[in-house]
ROGU-897918 format. One line per field, with one value per residue: residue number from 1; residue in three letters; y, x, z of N, C-alpha, C in turn. Coordinates in Angstrom, 3 decimals, always signed. Example, Ala and Ser with C-alpha at 12.3 -4.5 7.8 and 13.67 -1.06 7.14 Angstrom:
<atoms>
seq = (1/2)
type = (ALA/SER)
n.c2 = (-5.690/-2.250)
n.c1 = (+13.190/+12.850)
n.c3 = (+7.800/+7.080)
ca.c2 = (-4.500/-1.060)
ca.c1 = (+12.300/+13.670)
ca.c3 = (+7.800/+7.140)
c.c2 = (-3.300/+0.030)
c.c1 = (+13.200/+12.900)
c.c3 = (+7.800/+7.870)
</atoms>
This chain:
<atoms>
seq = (1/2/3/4/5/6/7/8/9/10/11/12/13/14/15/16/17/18/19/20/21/22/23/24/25/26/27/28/29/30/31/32/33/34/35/36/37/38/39/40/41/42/43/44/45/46/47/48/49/50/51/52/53/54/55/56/57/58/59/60/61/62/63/64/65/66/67/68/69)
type = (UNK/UNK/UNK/UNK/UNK/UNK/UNK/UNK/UNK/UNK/UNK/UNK/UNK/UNK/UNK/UNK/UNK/UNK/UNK/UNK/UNK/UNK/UNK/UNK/UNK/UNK/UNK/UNK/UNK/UNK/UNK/UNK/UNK/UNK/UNK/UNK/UNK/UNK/UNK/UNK/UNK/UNK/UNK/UNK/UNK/UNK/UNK/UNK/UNK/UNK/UNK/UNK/UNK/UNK/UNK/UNK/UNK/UNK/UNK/UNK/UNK/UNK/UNK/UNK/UNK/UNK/UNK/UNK/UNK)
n.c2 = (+28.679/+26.973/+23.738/+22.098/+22.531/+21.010/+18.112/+14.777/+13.731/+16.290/+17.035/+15.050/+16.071/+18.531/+18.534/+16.569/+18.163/+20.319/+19.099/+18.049/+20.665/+21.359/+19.592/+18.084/+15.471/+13.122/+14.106/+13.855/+11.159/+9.915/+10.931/+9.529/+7.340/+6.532/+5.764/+3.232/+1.434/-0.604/-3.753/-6.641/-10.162/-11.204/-13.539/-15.554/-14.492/-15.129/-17.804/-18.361/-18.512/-19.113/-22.095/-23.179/-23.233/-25.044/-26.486/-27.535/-25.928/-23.762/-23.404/-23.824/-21.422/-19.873/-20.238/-19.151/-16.419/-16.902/-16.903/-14.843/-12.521)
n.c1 = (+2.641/+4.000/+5.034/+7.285/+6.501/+4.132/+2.321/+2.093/-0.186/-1.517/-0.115/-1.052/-4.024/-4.415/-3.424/-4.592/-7.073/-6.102/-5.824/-8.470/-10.074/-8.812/-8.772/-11.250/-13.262/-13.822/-11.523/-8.969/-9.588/-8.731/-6.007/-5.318/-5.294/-3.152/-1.204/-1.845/-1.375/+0.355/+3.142/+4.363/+3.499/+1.539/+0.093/+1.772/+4.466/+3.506/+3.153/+5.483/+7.347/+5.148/+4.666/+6.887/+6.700/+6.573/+4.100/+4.478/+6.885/+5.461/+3.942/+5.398/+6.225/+4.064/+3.792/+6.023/+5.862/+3.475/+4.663/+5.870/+4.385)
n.c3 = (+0.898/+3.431/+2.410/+4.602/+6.770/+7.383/+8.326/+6.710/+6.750/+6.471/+4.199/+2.226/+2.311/+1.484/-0.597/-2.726/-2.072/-3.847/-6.455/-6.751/-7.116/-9.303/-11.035/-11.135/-9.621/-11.680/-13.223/-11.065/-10.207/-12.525/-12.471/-10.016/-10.474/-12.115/-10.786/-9.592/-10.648/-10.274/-10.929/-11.983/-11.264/-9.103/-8.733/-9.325/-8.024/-5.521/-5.233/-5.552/-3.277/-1.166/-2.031/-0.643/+1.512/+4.525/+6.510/+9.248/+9.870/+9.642/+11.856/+13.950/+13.770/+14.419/+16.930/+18.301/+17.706/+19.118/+21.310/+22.486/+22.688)
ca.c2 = (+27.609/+25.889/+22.215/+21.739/+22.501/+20.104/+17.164/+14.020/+13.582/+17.285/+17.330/+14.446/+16.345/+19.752/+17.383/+15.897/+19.397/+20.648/+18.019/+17.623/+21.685/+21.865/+18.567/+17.971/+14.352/+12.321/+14.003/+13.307/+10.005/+9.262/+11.211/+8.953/+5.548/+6.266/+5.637/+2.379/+0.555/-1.717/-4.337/-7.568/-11.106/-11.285/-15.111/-16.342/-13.993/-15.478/-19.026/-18.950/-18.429/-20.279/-23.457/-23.521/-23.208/-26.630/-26.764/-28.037/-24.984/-22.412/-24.256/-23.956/-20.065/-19.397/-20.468/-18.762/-15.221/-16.330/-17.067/-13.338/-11.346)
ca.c1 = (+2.381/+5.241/+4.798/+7.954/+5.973/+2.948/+2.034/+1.668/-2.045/-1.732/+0.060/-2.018/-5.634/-4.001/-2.877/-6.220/-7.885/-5.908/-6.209/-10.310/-10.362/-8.544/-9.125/-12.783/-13.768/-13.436/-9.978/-8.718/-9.645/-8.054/-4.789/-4.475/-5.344/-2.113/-0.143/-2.377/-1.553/+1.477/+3.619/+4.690/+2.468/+1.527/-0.144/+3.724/+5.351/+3.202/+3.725/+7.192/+7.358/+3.854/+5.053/+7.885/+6.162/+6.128/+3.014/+5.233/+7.667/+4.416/+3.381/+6.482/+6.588/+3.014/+3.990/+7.369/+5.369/+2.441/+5.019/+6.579/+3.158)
ca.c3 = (+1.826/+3.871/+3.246/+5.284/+8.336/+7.401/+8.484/+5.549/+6.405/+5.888/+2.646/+1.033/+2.572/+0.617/-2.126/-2.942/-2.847/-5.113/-7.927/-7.232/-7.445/-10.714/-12.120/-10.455/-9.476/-12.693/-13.541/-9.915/-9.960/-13.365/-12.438/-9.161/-11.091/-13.278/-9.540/-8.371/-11.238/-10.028/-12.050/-11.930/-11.835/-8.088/-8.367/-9.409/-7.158/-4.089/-5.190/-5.242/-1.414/-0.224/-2.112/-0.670/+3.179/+5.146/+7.865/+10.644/+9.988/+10.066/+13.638/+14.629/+14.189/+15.097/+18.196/+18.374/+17.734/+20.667/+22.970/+22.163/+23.090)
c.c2 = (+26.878/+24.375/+21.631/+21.715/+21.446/+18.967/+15.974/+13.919/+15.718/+17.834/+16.257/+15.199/+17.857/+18.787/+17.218/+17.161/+20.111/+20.395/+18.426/+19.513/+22.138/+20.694/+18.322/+16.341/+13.173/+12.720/+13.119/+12.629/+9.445/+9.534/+9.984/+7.271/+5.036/+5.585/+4.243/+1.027/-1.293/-2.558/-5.880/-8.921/-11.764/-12.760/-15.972/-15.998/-15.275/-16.928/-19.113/-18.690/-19.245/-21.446/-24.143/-23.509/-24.718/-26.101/-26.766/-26.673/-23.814/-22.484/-23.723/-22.240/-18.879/-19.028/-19.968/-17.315/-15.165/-16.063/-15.443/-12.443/-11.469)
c.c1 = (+3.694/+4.894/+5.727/+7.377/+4.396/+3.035/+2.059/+0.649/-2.149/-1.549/-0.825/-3.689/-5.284/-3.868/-4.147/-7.241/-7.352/-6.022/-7.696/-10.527/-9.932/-8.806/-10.807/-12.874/-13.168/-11.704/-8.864/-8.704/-8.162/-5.902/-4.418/-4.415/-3.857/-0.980/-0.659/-2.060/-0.673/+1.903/+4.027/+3.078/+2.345/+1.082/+1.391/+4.404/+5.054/+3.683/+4.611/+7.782/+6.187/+4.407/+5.923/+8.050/+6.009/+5.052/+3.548/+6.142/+6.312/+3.836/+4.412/+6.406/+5.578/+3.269/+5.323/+6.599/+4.501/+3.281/+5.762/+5.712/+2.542)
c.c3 = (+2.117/+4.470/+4.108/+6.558/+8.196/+7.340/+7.190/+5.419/+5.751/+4.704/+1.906/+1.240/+1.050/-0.578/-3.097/-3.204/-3.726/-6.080/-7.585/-7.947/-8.848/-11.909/-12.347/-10.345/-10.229/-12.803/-12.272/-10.134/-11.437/-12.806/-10.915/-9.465/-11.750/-11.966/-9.226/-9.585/-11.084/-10.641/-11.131/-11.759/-9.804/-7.799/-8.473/-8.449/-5.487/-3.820/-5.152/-3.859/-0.853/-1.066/-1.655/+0.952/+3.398/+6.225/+8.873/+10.687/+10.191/+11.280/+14.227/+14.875/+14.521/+16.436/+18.903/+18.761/+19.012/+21.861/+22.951/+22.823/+24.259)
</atoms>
């Protein structure tokens, strides 16, 4: 098989049948959980940028983006 000539929806559809066909269902699932797990502390991360948002500056660039579209 030349994945160089396939698509990405085409390599993850091939992808996916290969794992369910050799893993079956349950394995699959576990082998793609080990990828979804992600790191860091996302309630700290967010606050340290939204606390640091003024109102009048998010007005300001609402209205920067409508007048754009």
């Amino acid at each position: 098989m030349k994945t160089v000539r396939m698509t990405d929806e085409q390599i993850r559809v091939t992808g996916l049948a290969a794992l369910l066909e050799k893993l079956g269902p349950d394995g699959m699932i576990r082998f793609l959980q080990q990828f979804e797990t992600g790191t860091g502390d996302y309630s700290t991360e967010r606050h340290r940028w939204v606390d640091q948002l003024d109102m009048d500056l998010l007005i300001k660039k609402l209205r920067e983006q409508q007048s754009k579209t």
